[in-house]
MDTraj code that builds the backbone (N, CA, C; nanometers):
import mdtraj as md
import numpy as np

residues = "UNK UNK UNK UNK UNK UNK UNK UNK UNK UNK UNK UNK UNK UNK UNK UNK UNK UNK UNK UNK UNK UNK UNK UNK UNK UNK UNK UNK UNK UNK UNK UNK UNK UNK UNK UNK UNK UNK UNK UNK UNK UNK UNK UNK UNK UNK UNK UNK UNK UNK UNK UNK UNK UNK UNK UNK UNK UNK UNK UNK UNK UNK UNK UNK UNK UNK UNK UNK UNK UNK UNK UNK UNK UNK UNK UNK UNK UNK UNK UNK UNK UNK UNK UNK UNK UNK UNK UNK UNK UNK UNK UNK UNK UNK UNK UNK UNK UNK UNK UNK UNK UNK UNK UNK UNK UNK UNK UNK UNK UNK UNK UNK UNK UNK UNK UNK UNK UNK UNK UNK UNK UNK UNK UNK UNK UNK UNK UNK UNK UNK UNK UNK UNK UNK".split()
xyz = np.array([
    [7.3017, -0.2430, 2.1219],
    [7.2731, -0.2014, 1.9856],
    [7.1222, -0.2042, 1.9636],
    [7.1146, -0.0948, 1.8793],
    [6.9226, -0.1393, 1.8582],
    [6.9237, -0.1532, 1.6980],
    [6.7828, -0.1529, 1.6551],
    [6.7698, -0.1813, 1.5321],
    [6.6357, -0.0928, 1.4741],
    [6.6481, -0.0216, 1.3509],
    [6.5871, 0.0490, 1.3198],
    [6.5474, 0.0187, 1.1403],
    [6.4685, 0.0733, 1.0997],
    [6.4027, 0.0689, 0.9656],
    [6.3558, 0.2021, 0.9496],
    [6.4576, 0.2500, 0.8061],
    [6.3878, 0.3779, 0.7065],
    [6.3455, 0.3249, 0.5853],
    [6.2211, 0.4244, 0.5354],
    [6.2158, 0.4244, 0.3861],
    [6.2233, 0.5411, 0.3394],
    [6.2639, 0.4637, 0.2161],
    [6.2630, 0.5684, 0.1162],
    [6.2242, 0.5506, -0.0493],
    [6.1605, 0.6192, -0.1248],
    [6.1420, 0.6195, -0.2285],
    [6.2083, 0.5544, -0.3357],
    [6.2497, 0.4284, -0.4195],
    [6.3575, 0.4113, -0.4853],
    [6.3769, 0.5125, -0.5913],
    [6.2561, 0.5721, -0.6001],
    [6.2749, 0.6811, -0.7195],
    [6.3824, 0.8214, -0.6718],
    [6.3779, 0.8491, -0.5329],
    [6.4042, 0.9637, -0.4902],
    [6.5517, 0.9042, -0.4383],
    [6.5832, 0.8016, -0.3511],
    [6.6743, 0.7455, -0.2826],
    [6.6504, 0.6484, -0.2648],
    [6.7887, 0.5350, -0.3903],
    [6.7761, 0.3642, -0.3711],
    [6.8589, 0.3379, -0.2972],
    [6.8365, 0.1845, -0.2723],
    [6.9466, 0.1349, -0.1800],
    [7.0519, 0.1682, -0.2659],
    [7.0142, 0.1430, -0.4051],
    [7.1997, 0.1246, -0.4589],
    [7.2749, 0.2426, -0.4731],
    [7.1714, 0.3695, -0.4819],
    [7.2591, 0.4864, -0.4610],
    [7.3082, 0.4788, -0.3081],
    [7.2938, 0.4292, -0.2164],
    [7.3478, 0.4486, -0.0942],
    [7.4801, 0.3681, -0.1449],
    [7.4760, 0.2327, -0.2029],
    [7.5609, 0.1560, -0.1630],
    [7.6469, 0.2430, -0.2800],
    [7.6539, 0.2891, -0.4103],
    [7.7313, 0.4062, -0.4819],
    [7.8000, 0.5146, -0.4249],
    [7.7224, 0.5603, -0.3494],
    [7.7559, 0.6875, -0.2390],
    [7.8792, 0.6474, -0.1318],
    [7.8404, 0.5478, -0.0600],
    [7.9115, 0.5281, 0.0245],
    [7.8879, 0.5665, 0.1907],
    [7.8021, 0.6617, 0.1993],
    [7.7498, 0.6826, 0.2844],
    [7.6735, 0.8269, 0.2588],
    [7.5301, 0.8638, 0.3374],
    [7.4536, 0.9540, 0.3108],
    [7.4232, 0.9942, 0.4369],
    [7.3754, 1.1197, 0.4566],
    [7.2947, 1.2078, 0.5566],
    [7.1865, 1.1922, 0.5030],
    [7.1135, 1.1268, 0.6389],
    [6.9717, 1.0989, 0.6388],
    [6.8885, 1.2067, 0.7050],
    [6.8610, 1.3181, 0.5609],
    [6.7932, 1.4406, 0.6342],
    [6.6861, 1.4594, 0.5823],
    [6.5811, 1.5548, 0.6163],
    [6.4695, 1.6359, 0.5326],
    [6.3756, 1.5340, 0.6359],
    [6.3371, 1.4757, 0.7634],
    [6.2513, 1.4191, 0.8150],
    [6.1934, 1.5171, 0.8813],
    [6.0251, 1.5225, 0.8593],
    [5.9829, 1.6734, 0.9105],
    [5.8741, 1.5995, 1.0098],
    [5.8394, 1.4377, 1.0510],
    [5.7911, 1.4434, 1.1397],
    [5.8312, 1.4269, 1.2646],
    [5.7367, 1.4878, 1.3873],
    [5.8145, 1.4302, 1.5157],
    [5.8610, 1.2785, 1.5757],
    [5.7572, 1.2311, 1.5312],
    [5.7769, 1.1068, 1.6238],
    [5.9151, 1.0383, 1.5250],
    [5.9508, 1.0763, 1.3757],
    [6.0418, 0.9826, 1.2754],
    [6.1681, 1.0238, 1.3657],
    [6.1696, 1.2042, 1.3980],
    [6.2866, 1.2808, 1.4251],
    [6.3125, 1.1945, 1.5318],
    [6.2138, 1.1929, 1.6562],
    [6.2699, 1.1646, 1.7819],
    [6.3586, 1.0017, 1.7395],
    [6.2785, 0.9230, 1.6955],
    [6.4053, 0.8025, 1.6658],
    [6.5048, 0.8320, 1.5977],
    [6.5170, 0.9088, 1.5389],
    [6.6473, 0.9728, 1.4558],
    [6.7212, 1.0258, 1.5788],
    [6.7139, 1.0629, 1.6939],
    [6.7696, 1.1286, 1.7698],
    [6.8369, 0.9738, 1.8719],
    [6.7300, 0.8733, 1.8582],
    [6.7977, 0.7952, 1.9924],
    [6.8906, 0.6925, 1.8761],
    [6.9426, 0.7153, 1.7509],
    [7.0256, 0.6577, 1.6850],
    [7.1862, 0.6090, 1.7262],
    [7.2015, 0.5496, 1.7186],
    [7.3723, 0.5526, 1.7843],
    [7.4506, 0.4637, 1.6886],
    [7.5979, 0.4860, 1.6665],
    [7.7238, 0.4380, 1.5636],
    [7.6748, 0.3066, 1.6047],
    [7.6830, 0.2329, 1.5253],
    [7.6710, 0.1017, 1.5141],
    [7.5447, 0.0223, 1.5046],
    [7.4127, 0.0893, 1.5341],
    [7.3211, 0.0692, 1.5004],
    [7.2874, -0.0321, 1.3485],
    [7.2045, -0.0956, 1.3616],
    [7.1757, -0.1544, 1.1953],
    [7.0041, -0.0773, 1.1613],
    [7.0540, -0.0631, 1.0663],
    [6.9415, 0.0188, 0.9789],
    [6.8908, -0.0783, 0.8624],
    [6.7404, -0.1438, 0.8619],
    [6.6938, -0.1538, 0.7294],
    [6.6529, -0.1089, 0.6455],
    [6.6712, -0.0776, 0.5115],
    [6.6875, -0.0145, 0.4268],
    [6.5092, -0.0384, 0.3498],
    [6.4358, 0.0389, 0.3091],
    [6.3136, -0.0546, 0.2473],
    [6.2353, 0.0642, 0.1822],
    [6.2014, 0.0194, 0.0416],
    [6.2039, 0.0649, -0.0637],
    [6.0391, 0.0669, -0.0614],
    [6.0137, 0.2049, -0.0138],
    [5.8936, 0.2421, -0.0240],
    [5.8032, 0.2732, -0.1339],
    [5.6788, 0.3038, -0.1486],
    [5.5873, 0.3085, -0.2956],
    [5.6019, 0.1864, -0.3994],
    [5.6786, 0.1621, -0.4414],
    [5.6732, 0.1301, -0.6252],
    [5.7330, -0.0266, -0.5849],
    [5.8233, -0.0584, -0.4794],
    [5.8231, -0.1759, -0.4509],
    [5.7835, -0.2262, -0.3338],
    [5.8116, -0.1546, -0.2559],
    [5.7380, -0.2067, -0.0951],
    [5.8206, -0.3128, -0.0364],
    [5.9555, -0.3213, -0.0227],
    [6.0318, -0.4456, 0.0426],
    [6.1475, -0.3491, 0.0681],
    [6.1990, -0.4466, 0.2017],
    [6.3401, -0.4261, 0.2797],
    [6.4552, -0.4934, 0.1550],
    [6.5238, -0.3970, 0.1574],
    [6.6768, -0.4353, 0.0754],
    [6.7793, -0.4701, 0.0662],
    [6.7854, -0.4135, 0.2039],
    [6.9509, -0.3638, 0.2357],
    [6.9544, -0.3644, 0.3846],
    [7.0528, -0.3508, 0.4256],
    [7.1002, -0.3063, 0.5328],
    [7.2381, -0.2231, 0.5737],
    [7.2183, -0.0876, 0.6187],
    [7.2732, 0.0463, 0.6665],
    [7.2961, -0.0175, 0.7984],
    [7.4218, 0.1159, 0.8567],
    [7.4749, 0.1086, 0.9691],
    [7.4916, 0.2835, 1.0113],
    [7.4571, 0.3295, 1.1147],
    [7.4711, 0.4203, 1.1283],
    [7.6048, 0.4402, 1.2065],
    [7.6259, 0.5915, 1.1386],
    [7.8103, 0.6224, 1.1653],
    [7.8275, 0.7181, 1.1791],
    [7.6925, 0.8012, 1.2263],
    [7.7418, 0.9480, 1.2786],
    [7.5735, 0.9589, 1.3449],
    [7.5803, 0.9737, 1.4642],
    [7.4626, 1.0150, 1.5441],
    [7.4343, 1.1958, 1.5257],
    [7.2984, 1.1751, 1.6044],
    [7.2017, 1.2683, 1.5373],
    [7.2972, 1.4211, 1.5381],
    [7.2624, 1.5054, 1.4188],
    [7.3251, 1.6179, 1.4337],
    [7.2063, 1.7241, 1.3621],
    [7.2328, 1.8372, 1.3760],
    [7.1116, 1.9258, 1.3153],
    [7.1216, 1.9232, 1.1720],
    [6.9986, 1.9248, 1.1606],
    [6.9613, 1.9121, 0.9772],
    [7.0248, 1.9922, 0.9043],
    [7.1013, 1.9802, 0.8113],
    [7.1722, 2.0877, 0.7520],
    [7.0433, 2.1484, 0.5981],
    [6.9315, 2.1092, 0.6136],
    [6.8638, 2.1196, 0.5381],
    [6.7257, 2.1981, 0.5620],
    [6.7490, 2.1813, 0.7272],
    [6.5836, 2.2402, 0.8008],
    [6.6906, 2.3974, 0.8331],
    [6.6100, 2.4577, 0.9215],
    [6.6468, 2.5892, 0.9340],
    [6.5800, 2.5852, 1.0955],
    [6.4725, 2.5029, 1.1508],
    [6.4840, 2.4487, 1.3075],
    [6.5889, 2.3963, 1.3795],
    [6.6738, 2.4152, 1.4471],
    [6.7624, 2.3059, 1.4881],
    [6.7239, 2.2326, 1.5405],
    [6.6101, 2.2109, 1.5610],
    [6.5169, 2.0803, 1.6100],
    [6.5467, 1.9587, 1.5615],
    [6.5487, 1.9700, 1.4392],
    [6.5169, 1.8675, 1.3081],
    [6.6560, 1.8542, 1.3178],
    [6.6857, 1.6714, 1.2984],
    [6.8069, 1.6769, 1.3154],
    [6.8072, 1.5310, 1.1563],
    [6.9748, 1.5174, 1.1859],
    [6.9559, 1.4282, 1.0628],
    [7.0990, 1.3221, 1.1377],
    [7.1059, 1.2093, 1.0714],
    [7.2247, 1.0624, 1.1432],
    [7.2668, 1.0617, 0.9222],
    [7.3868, 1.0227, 0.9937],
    [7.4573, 0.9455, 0.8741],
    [7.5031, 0.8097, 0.8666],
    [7.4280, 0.7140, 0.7149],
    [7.4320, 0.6209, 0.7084],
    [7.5490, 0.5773, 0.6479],
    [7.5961, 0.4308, 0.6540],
    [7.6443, 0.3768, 0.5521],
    [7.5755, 0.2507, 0.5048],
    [7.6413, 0.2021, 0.4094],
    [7.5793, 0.0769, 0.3590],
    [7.6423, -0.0391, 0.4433],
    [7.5887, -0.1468, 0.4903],
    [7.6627, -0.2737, 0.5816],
    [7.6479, -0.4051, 0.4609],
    [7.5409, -0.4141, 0.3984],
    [7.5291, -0.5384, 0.3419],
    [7.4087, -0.5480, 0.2748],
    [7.3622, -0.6024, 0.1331],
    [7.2384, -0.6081, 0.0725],
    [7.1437, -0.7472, 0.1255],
    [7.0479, -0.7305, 0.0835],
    [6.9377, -0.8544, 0.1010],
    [6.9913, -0.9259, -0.0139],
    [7.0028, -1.0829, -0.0264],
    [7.0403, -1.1424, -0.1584],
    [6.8882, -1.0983, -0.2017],
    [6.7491, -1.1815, -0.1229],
    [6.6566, -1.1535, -0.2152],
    [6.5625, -1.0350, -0.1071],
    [6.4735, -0.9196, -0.1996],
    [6.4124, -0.8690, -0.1202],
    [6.3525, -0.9041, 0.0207],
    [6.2673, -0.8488, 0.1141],
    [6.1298, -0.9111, 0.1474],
    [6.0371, -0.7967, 0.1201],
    [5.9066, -0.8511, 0.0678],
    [5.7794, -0.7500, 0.0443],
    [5.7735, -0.7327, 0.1740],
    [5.6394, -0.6513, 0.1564],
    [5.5631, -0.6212, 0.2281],
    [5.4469, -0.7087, 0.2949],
    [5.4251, -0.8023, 0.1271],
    [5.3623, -0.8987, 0.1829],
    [5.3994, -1.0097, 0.2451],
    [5.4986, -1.0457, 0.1946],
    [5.5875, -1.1642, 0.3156],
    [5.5642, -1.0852, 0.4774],
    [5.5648, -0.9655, 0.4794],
    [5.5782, -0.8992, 0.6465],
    [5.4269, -0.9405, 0.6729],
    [5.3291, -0.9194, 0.6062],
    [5.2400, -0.8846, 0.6497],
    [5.1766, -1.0806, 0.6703],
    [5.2383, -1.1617, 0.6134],
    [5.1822, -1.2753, 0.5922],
    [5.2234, -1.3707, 0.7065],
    [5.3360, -1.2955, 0.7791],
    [5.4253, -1.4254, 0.8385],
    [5.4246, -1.3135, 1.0021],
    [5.3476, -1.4584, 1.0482],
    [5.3028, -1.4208, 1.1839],
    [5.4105, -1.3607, 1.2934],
    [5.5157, -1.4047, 1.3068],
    [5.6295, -1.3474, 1.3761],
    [5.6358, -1.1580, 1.3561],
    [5.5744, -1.1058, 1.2831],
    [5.5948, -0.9512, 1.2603],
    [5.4798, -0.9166, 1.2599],
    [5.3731, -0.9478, 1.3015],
    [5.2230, -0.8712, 1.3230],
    [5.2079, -0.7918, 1.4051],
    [5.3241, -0.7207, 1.5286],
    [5.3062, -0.5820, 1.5496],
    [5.4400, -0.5019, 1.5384],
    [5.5099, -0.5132, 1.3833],
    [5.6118, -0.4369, 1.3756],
    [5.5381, -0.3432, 1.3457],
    [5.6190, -0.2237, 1.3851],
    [5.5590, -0.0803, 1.3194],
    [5.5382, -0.0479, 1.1670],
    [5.6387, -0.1012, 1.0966],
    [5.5761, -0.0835, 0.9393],
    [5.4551, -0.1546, 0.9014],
    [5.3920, -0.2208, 0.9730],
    [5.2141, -0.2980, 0.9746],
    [5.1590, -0.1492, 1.0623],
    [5.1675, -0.1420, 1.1851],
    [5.1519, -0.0412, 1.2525],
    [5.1256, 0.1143, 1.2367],
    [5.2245, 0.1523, 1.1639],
    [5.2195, 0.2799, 1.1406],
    [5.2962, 0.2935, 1.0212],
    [5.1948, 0.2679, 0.9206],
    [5.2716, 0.2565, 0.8384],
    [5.3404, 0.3884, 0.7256],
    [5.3007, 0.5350, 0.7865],
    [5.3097, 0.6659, 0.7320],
    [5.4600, 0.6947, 0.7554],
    [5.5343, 0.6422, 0.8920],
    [5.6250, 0.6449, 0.9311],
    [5.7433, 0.6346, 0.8876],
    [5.8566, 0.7353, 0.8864],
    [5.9318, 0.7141, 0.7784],
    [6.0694, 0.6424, 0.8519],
    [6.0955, 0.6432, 0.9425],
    [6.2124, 0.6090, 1.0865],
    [6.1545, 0.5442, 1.1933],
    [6.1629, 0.3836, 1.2146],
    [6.0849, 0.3192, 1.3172],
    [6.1967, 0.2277, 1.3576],
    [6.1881, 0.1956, 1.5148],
    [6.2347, 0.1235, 1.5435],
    [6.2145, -0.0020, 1.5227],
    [6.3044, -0.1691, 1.5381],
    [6.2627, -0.2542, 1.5167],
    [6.3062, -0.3444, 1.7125],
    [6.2117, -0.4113, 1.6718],
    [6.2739, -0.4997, 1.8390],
    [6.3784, -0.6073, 1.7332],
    [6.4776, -0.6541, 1.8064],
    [6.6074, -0.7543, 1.7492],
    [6.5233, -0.8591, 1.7299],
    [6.4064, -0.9018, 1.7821],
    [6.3429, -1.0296, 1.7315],
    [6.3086, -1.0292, 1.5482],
    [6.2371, -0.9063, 1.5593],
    [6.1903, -0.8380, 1.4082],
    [6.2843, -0.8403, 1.3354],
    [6.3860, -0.7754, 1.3485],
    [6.4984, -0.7487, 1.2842],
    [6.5642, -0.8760, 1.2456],
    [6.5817, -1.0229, 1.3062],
    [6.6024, -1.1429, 1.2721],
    [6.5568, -1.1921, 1.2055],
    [6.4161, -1.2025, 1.2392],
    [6.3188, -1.2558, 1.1443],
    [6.3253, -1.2487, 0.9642],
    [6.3700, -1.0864, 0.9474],
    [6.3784, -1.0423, 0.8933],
    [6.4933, -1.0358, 0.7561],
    [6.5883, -1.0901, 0.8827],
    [6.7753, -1.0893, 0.8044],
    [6.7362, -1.1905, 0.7759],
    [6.6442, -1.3167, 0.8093],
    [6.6780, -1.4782, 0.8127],
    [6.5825, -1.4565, 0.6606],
    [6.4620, -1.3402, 0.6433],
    [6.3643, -1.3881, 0.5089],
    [6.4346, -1.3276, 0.4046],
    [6.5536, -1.2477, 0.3971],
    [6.6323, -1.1766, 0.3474],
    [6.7931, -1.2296, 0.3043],
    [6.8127, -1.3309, 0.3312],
    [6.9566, -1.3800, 0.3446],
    [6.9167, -1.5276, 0.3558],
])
top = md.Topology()
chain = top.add_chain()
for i, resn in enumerate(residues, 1):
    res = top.add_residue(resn, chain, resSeq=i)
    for name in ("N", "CA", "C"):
        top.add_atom(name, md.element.get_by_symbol(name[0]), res)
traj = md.Trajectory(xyz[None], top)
């Protein structure tokens, strides 16, 4: 299993509309490097959920349940899109600044690259993470 982190806008797409929804197609990603991890996605995957701009913290946690398929939104079949579901919320957020403060995550990719909208996480990160979250 691997472990991955999207954001998204809470204005545009919250966690809680995911967890309302029930599950979403995670489409409209127009860069390469977001797509290509969108592509090495697989069912069962855990996805962190993290609420980009206006709050800046991980939320939630997604499970992916349908590997990569073409964007039903692009018109490349390049561009592909995975479908999420919801697995479980954060009781309490984590910022950004908790990531950025607590030495165990000083080369996750959301410090890293932080333009990135689909990044992988190593399972160490991803612990760290459930444990500042739960």
């Amino acid at each position: 299993m691997q472990h991955w982190l999207v954001k998204s806008e809470p204005e545009t797409y919250a966690w809680t509309d995911l967890v309302q929804d029930g599950r979403t197609c995670w489409d409209g990603v127009r860069n390469y490097q977001a797509r290509n991890n969108l592509q090495q996605m697989q069912p069962g995957d855990l996805v962190l959920f993290y609420h980009s701009v206006s709050e800046k913290a991980v939320v939630g946690i997604a499970q992916v349940d349908k590997a990569a398929y073409p964007d039903p939104t692009a018109d490349d079949p390049r561009w592909v899109a995975v479908d999420l579901v919801p697995f479980r919320d954060f009781k309490v957020p984590v910022t950004l600044e908790q990531i950025k403060q607590d030495r165990r995550l000083q080369e996750i990719a959301l410090l890293r690259q932080s333009r990135l909208s689909v990044m992988p996480l190593k399972a160490e990160e991803f612990d760290v993470l459930l444990a500042l979250g739960n």
